[in-house]
C-alpha positions in Angstrom: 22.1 24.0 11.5 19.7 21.0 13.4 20.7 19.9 16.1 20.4 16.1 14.1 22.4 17.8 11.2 25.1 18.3 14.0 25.2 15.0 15.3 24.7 13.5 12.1 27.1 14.8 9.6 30.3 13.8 11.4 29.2 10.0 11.6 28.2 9.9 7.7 30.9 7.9 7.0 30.8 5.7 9.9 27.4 5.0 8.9 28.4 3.8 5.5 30.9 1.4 6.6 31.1 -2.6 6.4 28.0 -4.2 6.2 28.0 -6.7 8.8 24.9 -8.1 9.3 25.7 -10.8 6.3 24.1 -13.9 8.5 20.8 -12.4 8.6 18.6 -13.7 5.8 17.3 -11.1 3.6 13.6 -12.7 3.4 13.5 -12.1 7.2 13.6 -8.4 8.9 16.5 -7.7 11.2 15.2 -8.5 14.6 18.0 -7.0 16.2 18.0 -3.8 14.0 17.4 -0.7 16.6 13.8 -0.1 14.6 11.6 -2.3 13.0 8.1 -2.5 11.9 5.8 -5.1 11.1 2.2 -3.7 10.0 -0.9 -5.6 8.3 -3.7 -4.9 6.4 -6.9 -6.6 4.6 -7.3 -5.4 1.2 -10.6 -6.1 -1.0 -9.0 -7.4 -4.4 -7.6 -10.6 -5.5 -3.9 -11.5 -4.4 -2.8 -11.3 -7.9 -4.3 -7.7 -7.8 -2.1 -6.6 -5.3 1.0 -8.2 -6.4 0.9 -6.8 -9.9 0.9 -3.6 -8.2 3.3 -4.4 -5.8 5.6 -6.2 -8.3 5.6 -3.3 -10.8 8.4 -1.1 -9.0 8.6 1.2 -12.1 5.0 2.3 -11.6 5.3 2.8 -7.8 5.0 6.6 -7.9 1.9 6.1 -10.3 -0.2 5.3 -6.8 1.9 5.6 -3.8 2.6 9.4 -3.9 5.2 8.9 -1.2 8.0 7.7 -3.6 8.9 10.3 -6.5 10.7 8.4 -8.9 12.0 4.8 -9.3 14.5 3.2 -12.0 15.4 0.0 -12.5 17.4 -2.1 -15.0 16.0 -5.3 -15.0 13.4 -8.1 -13.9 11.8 -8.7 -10.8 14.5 -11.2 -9.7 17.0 -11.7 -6.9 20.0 -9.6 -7.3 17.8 -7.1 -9.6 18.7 -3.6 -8.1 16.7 -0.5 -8.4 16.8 3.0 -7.1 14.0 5.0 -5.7 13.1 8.7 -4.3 10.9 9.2 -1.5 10.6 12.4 0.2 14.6 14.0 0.6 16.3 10.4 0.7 17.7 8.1 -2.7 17.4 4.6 -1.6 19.5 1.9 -3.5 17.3 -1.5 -2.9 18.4 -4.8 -4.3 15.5 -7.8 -4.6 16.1 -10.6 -2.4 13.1 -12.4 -2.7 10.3 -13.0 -4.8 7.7 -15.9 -5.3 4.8 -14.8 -6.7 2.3 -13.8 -5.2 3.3 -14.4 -2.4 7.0 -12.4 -0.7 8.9 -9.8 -2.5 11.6 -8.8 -0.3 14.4 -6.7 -0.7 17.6 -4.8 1.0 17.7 -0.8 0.7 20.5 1.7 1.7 20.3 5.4 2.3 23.1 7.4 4.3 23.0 6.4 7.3 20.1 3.2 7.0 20.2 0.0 6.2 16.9 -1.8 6.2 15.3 -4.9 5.3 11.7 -4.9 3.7 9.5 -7.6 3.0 5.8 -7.8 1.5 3.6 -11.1 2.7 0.7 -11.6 0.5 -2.0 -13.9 2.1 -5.9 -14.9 0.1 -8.2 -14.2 3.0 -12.1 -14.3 2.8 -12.3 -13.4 -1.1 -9.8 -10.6 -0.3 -5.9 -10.2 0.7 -4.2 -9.7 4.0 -0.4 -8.0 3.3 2.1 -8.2 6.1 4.4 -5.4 5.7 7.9 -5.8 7.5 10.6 -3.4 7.9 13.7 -3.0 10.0 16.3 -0.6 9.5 19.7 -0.4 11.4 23.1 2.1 11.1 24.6 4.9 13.3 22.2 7.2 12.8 19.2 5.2 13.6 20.7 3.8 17.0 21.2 7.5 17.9 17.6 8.9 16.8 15.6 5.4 17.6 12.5 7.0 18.8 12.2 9.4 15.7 13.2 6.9 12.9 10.8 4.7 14.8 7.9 7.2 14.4 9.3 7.6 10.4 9.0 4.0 9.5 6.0 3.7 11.3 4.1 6.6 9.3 5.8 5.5 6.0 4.4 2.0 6.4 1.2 2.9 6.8 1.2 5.6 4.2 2.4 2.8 2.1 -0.3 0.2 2.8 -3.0 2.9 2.6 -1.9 4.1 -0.8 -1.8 -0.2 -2.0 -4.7 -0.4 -0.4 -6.8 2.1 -2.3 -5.1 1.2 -5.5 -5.8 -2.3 -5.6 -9.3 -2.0 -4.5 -9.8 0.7 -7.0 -8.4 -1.7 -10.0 -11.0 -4.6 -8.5 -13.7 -2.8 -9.1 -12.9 -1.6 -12.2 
């Protein structure tokens, strides 16, 4: 047994508790959250492009090899919840915002997490710029902050590189 798996199994429940960070609107990270991430990147393809990827949460694990399964019972509309795999972890996520093609935005729980996402799409010189933000807050993360730092970090930018190459691959084709 980890030393993490040591410190972390007693506080599970904790960690699931009351949500309390209600006030905070759910198109806007957390600023207070422990961690948080806020990450860009310029994309060659057309806005719409990269928002029918993005906005396709069934076919996420079609081009961003991080994530391993998704379902979802639903539309693309606020309150529309959807589960999805990536690496160990089974995230619940609940859309908070969308307008096309523009934000999507949504809330995500995992033992011991809590985070906030949100994808800004911006035209930019015949290509797109996407704003990825993410903050994540819970026991576990005050505890570990450096290394859930480092995890979102990596994950974000796996992310955008894996959008990135998708999208530009679809413009060309």
């Amino acid at each position: 047994m980890t030393l993490i798996s040591i410190m972390v199994i007693p506080f599970v429940f904790l960690a699931c508790g009351k949500d309390r960070s209600k006030d905070v609107p759910k198109t806007t990270i957390n600023e207070n959250a422990p961690v948080s991430v806020t990450i860009e990147i310029e994309i060659a393809a057309e806005p719409e492009i990269v928002w029918e990827i993005m906005a396709n949460i069934k076919d996420w694990p079609s081009w961003n090899h991080d994530v391993k399964s998704v379902s979802m019972d639903g539309d693309l509309i606020k309150g529309t919840e959807f589960r999805w795999k990536s690496g160990r972890n089974t995230i619940t996520s609940i859309i908070q915002g969308v307008e096309r093609p523009r934000l999507l935005a949504w809330t995500g729980r995992t033992v011991g997490i809590r985070a906030i996402h949100i994808w800004h799409i911006k035209p930019q010189d015949g290509g797109t710029l996407v704003r990825t933000e993410e903050s994540w807050k819970g026991f576990i993360v005050s505890i570990l902050r450096g290394p859930m730092q480092d995890e979102l970090e990596k994950a974000i930018n796996s992310g955008l590189l894996y959008l990135k190459t998708e999208s530009e691959r679809r413009a060309k084709s």
